[in-house]
N, CA, C and O atoms as a GROMACS GRO file, in nm:
protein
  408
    1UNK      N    1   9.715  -6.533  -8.984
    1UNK     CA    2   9.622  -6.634  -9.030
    1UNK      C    3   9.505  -6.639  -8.932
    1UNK      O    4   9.511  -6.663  -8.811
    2UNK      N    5   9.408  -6.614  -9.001
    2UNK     CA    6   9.282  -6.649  -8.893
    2UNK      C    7   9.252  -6.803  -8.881
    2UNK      O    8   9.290  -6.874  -8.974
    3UNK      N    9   9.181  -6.867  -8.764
    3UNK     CA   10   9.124  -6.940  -8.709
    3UNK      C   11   8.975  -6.940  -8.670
    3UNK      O   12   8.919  -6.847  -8.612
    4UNK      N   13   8.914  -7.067  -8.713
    4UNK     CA   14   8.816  -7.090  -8.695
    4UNK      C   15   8.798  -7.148  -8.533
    4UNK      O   16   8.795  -7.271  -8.528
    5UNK      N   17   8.787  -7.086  -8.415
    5UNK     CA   18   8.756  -7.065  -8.333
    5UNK      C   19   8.706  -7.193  -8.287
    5UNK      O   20   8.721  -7.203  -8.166
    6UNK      N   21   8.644  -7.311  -8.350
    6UNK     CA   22   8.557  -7.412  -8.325
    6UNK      C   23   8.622  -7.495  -8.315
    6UNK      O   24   8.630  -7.557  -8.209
    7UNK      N   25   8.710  -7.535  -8.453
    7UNK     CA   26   8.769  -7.653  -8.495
    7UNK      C   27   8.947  -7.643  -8.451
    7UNK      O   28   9.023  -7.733  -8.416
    8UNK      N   29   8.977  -7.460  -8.476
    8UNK     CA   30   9.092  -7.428  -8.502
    8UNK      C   31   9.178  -7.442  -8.642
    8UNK      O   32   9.300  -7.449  -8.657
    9UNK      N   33   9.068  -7.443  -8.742
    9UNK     CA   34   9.082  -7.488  -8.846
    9UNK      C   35   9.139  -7.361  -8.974
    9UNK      O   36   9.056  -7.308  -9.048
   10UNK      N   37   9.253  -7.336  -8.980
   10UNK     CA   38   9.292  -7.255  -9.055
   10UNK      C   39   9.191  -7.163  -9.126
   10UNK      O   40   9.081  -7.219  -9.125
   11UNK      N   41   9.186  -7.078  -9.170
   11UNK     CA   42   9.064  -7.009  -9.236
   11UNK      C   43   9.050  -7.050  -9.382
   11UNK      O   44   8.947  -7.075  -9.444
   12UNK      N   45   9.208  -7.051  -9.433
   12UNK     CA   46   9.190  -7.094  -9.574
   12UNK      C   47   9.179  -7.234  -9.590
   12UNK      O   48   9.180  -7.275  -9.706
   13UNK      N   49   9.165  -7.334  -9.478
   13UNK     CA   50   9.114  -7.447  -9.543
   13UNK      C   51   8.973  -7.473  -9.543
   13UNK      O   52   8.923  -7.574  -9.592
   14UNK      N   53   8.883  -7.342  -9.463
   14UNK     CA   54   8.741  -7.324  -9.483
   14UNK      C   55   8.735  -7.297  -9.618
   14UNK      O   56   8.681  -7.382  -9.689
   15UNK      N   57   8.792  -7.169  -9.683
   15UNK     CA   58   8.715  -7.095  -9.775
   15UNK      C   59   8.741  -7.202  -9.886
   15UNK      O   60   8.653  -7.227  -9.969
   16UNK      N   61   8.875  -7.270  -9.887
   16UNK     CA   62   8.896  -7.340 -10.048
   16UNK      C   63   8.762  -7.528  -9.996
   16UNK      O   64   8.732  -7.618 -10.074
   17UNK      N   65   8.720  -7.514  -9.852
   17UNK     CA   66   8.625  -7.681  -9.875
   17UNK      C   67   8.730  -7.787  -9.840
   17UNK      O   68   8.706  -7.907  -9.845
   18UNK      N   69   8.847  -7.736  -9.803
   18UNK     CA   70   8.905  -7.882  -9.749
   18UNK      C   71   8.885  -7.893  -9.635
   18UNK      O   72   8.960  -7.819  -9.571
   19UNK      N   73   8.824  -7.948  -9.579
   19UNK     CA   74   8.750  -7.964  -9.381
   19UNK      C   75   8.817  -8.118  -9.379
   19UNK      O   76   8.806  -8.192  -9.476
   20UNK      N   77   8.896  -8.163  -9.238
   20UNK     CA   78   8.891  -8.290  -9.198
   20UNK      C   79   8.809  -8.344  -9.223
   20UNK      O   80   8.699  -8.290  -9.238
   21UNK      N   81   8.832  -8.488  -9.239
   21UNK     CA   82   8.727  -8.537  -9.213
   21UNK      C   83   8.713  -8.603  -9.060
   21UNK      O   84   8.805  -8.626  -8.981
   22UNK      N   85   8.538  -8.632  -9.040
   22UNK     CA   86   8.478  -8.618  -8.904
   22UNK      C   87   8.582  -8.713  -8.816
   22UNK      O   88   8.606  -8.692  -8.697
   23UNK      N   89   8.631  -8.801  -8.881
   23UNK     CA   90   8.729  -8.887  -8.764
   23UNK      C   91   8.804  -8.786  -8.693
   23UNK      O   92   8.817  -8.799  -8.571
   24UNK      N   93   8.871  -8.658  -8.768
   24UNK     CA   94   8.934  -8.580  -8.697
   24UNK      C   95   8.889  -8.458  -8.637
   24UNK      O   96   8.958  -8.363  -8.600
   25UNK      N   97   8.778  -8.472  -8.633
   25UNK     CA   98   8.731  -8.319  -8.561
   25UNK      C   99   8.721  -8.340  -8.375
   25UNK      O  100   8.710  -8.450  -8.319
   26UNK      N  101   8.727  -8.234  -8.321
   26UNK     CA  102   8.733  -8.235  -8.230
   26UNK      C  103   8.675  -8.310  -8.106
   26UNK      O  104   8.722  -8.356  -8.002
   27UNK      N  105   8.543  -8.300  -8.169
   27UNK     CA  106   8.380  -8.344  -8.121
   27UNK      C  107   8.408  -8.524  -8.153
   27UNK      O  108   8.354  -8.596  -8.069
   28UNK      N  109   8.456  -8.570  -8.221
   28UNK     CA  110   8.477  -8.735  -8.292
   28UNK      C  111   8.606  -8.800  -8.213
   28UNK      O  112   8.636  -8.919  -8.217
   29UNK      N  113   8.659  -8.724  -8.159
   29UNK     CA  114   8.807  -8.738  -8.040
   29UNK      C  115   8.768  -8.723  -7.927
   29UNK      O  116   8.842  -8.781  -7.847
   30UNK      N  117   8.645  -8.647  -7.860
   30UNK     CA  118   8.605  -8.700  -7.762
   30UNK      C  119   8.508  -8.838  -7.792
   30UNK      O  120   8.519  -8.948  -7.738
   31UNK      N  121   8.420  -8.801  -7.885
   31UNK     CA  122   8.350  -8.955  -7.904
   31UNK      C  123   8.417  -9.060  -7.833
   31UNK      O  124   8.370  -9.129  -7.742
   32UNK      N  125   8.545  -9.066  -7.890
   32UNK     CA  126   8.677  -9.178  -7.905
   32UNK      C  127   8.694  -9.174  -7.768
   32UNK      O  128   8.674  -9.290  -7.730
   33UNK      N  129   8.720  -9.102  -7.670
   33UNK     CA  130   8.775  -9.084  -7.576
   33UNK      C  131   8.643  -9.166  -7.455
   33UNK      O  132   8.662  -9.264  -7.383
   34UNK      N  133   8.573  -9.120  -7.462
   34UNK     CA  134   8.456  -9.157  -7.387
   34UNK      C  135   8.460  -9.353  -7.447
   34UNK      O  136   8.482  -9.431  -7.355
   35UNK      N  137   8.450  -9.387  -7.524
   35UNK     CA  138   8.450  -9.548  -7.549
   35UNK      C  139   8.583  -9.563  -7.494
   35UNK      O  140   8.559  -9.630  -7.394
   36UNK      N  141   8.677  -9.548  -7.494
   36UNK     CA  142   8.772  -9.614  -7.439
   36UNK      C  143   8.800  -9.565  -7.283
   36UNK      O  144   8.889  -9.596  -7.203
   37UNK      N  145   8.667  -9.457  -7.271
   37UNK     CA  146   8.666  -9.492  -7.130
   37UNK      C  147   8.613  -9.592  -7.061
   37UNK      O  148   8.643  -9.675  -6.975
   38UNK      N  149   8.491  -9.544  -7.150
   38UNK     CA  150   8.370  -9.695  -7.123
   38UNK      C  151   8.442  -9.835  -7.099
   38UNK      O  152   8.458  -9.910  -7.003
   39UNK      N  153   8.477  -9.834  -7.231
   39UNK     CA  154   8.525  -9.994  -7.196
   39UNK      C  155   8.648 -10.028  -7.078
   39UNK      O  156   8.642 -10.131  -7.010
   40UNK      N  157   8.768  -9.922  -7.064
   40UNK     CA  158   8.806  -9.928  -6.954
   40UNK      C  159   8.780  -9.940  -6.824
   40UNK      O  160   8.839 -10.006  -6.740
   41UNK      N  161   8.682  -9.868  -6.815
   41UNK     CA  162   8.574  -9.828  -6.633
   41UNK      C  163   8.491 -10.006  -6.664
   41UNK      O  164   8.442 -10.045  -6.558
   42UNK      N  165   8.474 -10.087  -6.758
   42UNK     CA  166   8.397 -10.171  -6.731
   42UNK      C  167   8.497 -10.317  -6.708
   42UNK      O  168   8.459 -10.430  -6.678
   43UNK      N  169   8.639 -10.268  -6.733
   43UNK     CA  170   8.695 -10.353  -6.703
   43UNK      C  171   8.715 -10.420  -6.806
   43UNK      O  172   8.700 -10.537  -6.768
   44UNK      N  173   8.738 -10.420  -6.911
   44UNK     CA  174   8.766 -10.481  -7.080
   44UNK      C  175   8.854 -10.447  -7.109
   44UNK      O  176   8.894 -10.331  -7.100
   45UNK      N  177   8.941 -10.596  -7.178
   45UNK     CA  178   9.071 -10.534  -7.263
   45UNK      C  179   8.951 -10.499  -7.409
   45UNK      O  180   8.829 -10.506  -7.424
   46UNK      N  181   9.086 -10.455  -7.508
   46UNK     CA  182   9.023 -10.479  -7.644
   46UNK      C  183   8.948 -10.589  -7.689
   46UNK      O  184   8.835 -10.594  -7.739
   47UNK      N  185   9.045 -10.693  -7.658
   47UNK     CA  186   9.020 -10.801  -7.705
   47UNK      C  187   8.892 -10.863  -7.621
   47UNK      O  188   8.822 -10.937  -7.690
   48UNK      N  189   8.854 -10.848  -7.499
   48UNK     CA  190   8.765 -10.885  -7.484
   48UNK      C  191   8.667 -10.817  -7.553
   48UNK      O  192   8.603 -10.910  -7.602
   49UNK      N  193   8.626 -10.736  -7.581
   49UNK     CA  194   8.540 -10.625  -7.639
   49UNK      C  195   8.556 -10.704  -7.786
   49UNK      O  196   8.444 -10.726  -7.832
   50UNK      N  197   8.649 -10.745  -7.860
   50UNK     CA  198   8.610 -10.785  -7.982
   50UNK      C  199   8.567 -10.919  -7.992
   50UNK      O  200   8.512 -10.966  -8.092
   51UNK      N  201   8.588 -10.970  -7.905
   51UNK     CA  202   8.535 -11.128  -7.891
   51UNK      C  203   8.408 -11.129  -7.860
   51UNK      O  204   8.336 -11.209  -7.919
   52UNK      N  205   8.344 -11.028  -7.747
   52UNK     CA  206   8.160 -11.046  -7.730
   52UNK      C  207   8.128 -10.969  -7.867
   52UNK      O  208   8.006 -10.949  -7.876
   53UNK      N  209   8.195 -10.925  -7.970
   53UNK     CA  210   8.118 -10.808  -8.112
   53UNK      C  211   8.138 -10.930  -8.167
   53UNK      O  212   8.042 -10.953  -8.240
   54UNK      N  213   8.214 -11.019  -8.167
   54UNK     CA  214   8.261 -11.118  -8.283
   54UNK      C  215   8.291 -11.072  -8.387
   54UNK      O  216   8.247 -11.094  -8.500
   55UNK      N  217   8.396 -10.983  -8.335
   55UNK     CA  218   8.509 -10.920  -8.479
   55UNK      C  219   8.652 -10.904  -8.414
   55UNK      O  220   8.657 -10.901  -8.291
   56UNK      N  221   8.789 -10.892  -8.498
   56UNK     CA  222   8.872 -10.878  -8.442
   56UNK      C  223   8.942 -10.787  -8.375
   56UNK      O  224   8.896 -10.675  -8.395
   57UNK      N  225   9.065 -10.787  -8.280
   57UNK     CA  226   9.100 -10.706  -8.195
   57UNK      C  227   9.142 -10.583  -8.301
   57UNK      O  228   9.130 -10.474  -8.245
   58UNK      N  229   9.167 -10.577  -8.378
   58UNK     CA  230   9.217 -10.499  -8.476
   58UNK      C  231   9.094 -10.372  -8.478
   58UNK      O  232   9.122 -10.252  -8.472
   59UNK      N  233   8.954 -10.430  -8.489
   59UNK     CA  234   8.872 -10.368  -8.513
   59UNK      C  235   8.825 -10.270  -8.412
   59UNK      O  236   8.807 -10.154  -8.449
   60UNK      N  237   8.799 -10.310  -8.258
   60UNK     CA  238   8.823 -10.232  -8.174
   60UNK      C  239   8.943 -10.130  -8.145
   60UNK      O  240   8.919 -10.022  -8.091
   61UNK      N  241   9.064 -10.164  -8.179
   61UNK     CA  242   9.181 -10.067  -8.184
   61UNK      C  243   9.161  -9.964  -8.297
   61UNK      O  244   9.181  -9.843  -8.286
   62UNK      N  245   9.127 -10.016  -8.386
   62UNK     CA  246   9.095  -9.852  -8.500
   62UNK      C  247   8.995  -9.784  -8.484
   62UNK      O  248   9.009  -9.676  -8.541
   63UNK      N  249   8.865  -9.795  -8.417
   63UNK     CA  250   8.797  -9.689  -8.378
   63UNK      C  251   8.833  -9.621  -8.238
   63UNK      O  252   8.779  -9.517  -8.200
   64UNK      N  253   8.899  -9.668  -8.186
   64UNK     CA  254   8.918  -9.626  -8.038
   64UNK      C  255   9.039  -9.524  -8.094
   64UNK      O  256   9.055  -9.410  -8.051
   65UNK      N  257   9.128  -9.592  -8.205
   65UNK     CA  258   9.280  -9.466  -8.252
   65UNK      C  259   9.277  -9.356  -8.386
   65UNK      O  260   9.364  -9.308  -8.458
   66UNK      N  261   9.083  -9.341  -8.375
   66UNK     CA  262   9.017  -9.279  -8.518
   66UNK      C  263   9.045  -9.334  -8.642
   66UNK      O  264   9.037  -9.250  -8.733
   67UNK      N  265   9.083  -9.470  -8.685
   67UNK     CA  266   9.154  -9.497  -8.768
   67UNK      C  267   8.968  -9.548  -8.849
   67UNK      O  268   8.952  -9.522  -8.968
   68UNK      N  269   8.895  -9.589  -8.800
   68UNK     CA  270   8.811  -9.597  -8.842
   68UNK      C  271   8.659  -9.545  -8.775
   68UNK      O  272   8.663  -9.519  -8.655
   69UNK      N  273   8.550  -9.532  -8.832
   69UNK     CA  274   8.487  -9.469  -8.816
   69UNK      C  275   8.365  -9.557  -8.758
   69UNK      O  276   8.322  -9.642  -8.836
   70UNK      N  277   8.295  -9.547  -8.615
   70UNK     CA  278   8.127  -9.631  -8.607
   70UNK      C  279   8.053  -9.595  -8.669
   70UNK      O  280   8.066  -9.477  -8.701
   71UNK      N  281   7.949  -9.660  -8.717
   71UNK     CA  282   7.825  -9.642  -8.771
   71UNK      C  283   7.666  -9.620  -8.640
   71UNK      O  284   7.629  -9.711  -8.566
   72UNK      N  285   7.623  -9.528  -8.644
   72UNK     CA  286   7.489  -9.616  -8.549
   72UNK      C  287   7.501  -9.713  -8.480
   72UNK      O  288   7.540  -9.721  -8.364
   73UNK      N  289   7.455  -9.822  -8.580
   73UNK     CA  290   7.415  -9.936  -8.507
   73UNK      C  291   7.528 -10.017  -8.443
   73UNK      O  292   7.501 -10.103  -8.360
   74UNK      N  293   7.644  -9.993  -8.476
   74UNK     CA  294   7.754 -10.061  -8.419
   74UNK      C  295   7.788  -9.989  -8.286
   74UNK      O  296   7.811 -10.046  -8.179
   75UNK      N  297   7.789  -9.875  -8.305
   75UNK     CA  298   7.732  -9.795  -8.167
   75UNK      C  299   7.636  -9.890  -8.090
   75UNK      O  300   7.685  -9.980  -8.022
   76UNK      N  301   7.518  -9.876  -8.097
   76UNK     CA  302   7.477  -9.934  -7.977
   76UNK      C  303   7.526 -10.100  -7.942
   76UNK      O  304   7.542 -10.150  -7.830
   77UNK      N  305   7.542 -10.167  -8.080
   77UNK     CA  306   7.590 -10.296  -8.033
   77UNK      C  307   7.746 -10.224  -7.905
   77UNK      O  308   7.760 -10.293  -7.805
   78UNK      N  309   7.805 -10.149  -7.913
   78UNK     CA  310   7.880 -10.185  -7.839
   78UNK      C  311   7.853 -10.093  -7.700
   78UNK      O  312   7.912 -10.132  -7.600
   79UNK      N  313   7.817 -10.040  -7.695
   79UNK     CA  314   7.741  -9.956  -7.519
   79UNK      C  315   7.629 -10.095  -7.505
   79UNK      O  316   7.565 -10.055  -7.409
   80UNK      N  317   7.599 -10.162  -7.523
   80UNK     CA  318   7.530 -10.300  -7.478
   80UNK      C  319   7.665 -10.382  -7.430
   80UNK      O  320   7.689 -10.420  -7.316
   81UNK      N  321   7.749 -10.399  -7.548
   81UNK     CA  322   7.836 -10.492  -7.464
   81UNK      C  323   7.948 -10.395  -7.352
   81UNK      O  324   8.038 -10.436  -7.278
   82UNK      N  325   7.905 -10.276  -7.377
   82UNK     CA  326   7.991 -10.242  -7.249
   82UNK      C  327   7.931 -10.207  -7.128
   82UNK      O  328   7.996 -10.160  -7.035
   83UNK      N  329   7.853 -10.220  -7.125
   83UNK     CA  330   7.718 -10.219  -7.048
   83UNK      C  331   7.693 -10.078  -6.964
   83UNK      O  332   7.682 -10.041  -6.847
   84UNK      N  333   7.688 -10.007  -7.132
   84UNK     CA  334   7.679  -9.828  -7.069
   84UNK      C  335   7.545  -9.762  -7.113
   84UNK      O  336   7.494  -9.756  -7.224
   85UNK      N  337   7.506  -9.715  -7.000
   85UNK     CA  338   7.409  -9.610  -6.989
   85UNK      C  339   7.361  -9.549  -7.105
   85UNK      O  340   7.349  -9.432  -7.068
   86UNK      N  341   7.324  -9.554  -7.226
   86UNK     CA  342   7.307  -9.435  -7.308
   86UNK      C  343   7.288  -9.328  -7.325
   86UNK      O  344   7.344  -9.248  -7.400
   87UNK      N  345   7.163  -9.309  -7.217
   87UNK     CA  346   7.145  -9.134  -7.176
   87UNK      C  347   7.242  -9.090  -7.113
   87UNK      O  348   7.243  -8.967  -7.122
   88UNK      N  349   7.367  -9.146  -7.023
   88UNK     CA  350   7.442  -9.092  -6.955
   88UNK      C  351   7.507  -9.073  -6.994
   88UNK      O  352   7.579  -8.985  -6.947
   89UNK      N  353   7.553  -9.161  -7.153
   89UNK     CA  354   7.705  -9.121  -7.286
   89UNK      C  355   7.673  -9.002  -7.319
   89UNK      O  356   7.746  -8.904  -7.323
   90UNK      N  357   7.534  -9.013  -7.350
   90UNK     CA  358   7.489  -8.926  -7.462
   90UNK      C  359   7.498  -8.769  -7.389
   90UNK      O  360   7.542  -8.661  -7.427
   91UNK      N  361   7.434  -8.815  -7.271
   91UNK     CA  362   7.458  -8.628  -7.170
   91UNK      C  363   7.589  -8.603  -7.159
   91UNK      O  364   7.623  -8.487  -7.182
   92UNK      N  365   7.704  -8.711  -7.121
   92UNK     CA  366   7.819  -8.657  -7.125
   92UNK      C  367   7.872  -8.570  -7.199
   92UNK      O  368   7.932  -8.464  -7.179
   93UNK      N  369   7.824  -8.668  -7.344
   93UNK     CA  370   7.916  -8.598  -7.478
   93UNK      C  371   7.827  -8.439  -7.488
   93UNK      O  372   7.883  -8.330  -7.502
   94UNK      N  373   7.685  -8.459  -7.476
   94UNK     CA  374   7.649  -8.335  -7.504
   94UNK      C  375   7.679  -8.155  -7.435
   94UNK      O  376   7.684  -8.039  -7.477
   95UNK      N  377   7.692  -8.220  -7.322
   95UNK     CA  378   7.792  -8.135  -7.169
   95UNK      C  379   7.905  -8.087  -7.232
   95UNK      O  380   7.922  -7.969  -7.262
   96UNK      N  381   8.003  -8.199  -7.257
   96UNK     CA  382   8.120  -8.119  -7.324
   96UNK      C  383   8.149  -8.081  -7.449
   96UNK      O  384   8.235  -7.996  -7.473
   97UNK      N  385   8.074  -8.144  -7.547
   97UNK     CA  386   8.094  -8.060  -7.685
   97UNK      C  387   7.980  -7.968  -7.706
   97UNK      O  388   7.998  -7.853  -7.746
   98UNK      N  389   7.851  -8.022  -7.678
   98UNK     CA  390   7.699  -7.938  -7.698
   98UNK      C  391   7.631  -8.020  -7.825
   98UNK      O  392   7.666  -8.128  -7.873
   99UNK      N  393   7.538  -7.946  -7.858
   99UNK     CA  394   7.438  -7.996  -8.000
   99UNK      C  395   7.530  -7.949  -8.074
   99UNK      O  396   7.638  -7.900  -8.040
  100UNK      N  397   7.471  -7.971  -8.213
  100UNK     CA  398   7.495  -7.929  -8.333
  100UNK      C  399   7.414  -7.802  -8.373
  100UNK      O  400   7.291  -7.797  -8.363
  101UNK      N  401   7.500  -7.685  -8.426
  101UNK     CA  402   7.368  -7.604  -8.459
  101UNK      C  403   7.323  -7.611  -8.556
  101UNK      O  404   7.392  -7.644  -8.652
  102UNK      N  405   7.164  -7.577  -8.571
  102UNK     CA  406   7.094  -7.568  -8.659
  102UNK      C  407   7.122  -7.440  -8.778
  102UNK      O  408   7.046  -7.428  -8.874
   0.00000   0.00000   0.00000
């Protein structure tokens, strides 16, 4: 069986179009990984983190366990309340996964 080298993604689930979806790709698990660093290194439980968003603890636990997905803007609402760097997320993530190619 070949492998897609990137994802590790079987070959035949390229050719027939069944691709994870982005919660599970590789690149979306570090995403994940980096916020729950963030908020760790800043010293936050969950729950504090869902109390300054004013949503529940529930809600912070499913994007942090891919169970759900950020949008943008909920993105930055929460690197504000975690009081992270943006250019410095953003170089991280780009360091270890890279761009997207064109």
């Amino acid at each position: 069986m070949k492998f897609n080298l990137f994802w590790d993604i079987p070959q035949w689930v390229i050719t027939l179009g069944i691709m994870p979806s982005s919660l599970h790709r590789r690149q979306y698990e570090f995403f994940r990984l980096l916020l729950v660093t963030a908020r760790e290194s800043a010293g936050l439980t969950q729950v504090q983190v869902a109390q300054r968003l004013k949503k529940p603890q529930s809600y912070v636990s499913k994007y942090e366990r891919g169970e759900r997905r950020l949008d943008f803007t909920e993105f930055m609402e929460l690197v504000e309340v975690l009081g992270v760097d943006i250019h410095q997320f953003v170089a991280t993530y780009v360091e270890r996964v890279g761009l997207p190619k064109k």
